[in-house]
C-alpha positions in Angstrom: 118.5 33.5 61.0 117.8 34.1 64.6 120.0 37.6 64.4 117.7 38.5 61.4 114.5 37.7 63.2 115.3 39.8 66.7 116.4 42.3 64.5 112.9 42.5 62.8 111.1 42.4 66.3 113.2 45.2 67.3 112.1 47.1 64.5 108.3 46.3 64.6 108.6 47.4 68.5 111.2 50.4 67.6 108.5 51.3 65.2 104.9 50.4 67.3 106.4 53.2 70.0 107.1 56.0 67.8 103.8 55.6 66.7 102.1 56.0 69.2 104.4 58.5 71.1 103.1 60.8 67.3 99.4 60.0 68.8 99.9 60.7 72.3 101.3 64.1 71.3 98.6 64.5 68.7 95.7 63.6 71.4 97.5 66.1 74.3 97.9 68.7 71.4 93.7 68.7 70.6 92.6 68.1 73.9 91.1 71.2 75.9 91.6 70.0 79.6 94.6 70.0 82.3 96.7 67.3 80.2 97.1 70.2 77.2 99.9 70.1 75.3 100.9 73.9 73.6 103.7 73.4 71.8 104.1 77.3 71.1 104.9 78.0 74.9 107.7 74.8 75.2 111.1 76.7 75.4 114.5 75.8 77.4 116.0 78.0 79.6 119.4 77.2 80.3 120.1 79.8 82.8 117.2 80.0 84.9 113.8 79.9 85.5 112.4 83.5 83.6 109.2 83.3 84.7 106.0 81.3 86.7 101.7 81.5 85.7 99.1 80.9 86.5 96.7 79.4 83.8 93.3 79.3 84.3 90.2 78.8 82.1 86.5 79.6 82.9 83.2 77.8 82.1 82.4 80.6 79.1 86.1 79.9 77.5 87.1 77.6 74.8 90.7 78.2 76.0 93.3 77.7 78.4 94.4 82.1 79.5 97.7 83.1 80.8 97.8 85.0 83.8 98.6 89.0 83.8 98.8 92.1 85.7 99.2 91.9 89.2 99.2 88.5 90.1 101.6 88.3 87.4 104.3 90.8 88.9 104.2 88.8 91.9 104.4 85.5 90.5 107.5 87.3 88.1 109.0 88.6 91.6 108.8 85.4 93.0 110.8 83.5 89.9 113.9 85.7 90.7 114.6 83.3 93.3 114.7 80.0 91.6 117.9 81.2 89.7 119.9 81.2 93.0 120.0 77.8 92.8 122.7 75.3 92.9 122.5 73.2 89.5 122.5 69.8 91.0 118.9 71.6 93.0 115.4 71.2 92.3 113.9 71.9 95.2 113.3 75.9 96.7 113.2 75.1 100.9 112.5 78.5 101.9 108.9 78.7 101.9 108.7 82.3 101.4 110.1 82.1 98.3 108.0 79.5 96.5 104.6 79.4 95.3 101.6 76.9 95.9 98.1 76.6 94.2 95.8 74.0 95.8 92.1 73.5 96.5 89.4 71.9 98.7 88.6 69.4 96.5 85.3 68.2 97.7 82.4 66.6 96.2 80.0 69.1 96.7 80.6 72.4 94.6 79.4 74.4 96.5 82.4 74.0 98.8 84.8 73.7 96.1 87.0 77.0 96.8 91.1 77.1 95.1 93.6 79.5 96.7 97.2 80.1 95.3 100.3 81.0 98.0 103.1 83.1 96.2 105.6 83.5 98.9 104.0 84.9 102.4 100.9 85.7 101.1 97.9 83.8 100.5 95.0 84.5 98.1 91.5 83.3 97.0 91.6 82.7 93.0 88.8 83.5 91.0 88.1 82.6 87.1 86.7 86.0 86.3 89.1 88.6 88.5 91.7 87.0 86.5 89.8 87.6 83.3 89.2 91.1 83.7 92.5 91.8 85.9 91.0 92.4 89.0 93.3 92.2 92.4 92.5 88.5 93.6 91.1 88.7 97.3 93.6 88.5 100.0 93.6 86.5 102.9 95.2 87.8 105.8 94.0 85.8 108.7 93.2 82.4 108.0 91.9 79.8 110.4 94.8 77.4 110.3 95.1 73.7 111.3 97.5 72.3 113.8 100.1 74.4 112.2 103.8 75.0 113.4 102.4 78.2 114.7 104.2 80.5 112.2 103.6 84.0 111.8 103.1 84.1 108.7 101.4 82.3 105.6 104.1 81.1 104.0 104.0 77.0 104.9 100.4 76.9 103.8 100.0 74.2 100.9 97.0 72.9 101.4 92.6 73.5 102.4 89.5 71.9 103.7 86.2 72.7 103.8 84.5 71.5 107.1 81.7 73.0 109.7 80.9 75.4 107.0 84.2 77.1 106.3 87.5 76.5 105.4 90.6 75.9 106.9 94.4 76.0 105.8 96.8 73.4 106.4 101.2 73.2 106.1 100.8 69.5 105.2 100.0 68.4 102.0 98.0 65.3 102.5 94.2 66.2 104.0 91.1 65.6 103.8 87.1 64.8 105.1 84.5 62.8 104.4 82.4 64.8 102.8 80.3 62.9 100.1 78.4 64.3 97.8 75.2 64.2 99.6 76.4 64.9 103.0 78.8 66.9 105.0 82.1 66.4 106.7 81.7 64.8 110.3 85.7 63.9 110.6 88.7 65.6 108.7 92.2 63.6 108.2 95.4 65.3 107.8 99.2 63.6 107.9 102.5 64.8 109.4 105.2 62.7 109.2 104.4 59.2 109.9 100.9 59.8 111.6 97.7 60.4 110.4 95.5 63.0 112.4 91.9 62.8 112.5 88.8 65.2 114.6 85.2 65.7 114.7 84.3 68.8 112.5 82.7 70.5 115.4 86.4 70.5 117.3 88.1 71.7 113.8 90.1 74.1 115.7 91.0 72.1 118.7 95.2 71.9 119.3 95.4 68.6 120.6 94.0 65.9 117.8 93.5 62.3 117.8 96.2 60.5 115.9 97.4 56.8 114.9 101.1 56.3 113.6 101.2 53.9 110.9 104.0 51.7 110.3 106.4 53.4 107.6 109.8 54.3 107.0 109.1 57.6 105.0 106.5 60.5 105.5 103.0 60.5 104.7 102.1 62.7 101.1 99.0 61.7 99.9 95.4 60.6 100.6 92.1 58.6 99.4 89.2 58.3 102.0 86.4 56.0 101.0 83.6 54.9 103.5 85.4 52.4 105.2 88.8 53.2 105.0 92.0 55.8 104.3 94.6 54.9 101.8 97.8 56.9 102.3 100.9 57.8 99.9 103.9 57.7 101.1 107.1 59.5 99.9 109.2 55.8 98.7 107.3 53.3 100.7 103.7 52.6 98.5 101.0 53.1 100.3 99.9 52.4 103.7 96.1 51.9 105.2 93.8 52.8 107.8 90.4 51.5 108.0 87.4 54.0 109.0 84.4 53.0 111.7 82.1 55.6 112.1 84.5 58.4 110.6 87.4 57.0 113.1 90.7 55.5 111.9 92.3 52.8 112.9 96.0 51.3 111.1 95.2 47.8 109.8 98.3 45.2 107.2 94.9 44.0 105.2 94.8 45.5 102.1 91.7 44.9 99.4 92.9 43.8 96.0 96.6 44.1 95.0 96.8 47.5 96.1 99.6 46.9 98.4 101.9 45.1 95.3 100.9 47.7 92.9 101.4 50.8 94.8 104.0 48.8 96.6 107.8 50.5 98.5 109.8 52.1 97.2 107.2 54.2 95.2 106.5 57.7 95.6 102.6 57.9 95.2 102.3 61.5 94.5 98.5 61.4 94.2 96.2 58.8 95.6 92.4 60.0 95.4 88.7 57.9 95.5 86.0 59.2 93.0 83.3 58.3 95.5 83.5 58.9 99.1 80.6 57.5 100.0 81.2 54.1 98.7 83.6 51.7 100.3 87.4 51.3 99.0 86.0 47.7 97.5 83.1 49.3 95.5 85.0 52.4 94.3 86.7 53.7 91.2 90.4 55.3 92.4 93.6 56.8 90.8 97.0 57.5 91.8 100.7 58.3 90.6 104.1 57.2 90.9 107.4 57.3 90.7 110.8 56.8 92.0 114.1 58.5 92.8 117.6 57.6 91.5 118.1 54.3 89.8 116.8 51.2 89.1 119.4 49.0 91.3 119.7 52.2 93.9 116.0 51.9 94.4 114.9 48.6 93.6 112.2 49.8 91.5 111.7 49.7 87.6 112.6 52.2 84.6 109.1 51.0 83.0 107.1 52.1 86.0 108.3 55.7 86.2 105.4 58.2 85.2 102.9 55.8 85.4 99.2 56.2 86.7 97.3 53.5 88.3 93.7 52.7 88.5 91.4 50.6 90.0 87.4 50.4 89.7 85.3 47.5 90.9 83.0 47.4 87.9 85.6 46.6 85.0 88.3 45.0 87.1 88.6 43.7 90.9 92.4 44.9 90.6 94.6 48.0 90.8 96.7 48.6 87.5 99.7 50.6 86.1 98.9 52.6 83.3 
């Protein structure tokens, strides 16, 4: 009798989840935004990677539009390279052979500005060059932060907008605090294990301000709020600084469970705060996660890979995985 009955559990669960895996496909299948599902364009490539858009969708179009003609040769060029890699590889480390789309991100508009990096060269994108097939606008010079001084473009991956322009970055996680009523007085940016931080008039000053916050891996990702920075790191959760006046300063208090949630030996990806203006306590905030190797390599759990977590003080005081 108790074989028969864990049996039928097993079924009723076996069953409940392939239900609604059919409804999550369904749901990605109908809806218009970034999580669209196109079934028509899933293929496997066994050899190699045959080819790498750009899709992009203006405010006039019902639908998601491939990219094409030169931007497209370039992008084709650049997926030659990925087919010289080792099998057991997933990762290009020659910078000039990889490509990068990223954007300023802010909460004004108006300074909202994307840019794509397809091996050494770095250019603006625009929703209606693409449409009509018009050469995207160059960038040959740009104003660079702290960089490693390279000649070239290639280690760009990231922007902000600040003092009324913008400025290119080689490390991923940056930021200001920009709301959506005022403008920037401090931008952040991480490298390695420190977090960077200067007053937007000194934007292009070489020597920054920094604090080194206590973690084993490198920094990845960041949320500002009004009174503080939360920072991914690459395997050990996240890590905190709290904010006076625009200035950091590293802090082991953490509001909420956000410190067991988004907890080592996670890989938060994305960490970001849907109002800068309102402290970390008060806001709504998402992030992702995941994990490398296994579940007793890493100490982490099968269940928790590709998750999403989100917290918002209205609905729940607590940080979740989705």
């Amino acid at each position: 009798m108790a074989i028969f009955k864990g049996a039928g559990v097993a079924i009723a669960t076996i069953t409940a989840q392939g239900i609604s895996a059919l409804l999550v496909v369904i749901c990605l299948i109908k809806t218009s935004g970034y999580c669209h599902l196109n079934l028509k364009e899933m293929k496997l490539y066994n050899e190699e990677v045959k080819d790498i858009f750009v899709y992009y969708k203006t405010n006039s179009d019902s639908d998601w539009k491939k990219s094409s003609g030169t931007l497209q040769a370039e992008l084709t060029e650049i997926a030659k390279n990925y087919k010289d890699l080792e099998d057991k590889s997933y990762e290009m480390t020659d910078s000039t052979k990889t490509v990068a789309m990223f954007c300023t991100n802010t909460p004004q508009e108006a300074n909202r500005h994307a840019y794509i990096k397809i091996g050494t060269k770095l250019y603006k994108l625009d929703g209606a060059k693409l449409a009509s097939d018009t050469a995207l606008d160059e960038i040959t010079s740009p104003a660079k932060i702290h960089t490693s001084e390279s000649t070239d473009n290639s280690k760009i991956v990231s922007a902000m907008y600040i003092n009324g322009d913008v400025y290119f970055s080689e490390h991923i996680a940056c930021g200001t605090n920009e709301t959506a009523t005022t403008n920037a007085t401090f931008g952040y940016y991480a490298e390695d294990k420190k977090l960077y931080y200067f007053e937007a008039a000194n934007v292009l000053a070489k020597d920054k301000k920094s604090i080194e916050l206590e973690t084993n891996n490198k920094i990845i990702s960041m949320a500002i709020s009004k009174d503080s920075i939360l920072l991914g790191t690459d395997e050990s959760g996240i890590k905190r600084a709290i904010l006076t006046d625009g200035v950091p300063a590293k802090t082991n208090e953490y509001v909420s469970n956000s410190s067991i949630i988004l907890c080592e030996p996670y890989i938060i990806r994305e960490i970001f705060s849907a109002y800068p203006d309102k402290t970390e306590a008060e806001n709504t905030m998402y992030a992702s996660m995941q994990f490398r190797w296994t579940e007793t390599n890493s100490g982490a759990q099968y269940s928790n890979t590709g998750l999403w977590s989100y917290y918002n003080t209205t609905d729940r005081n607590n940080w979740n995985r989705e």
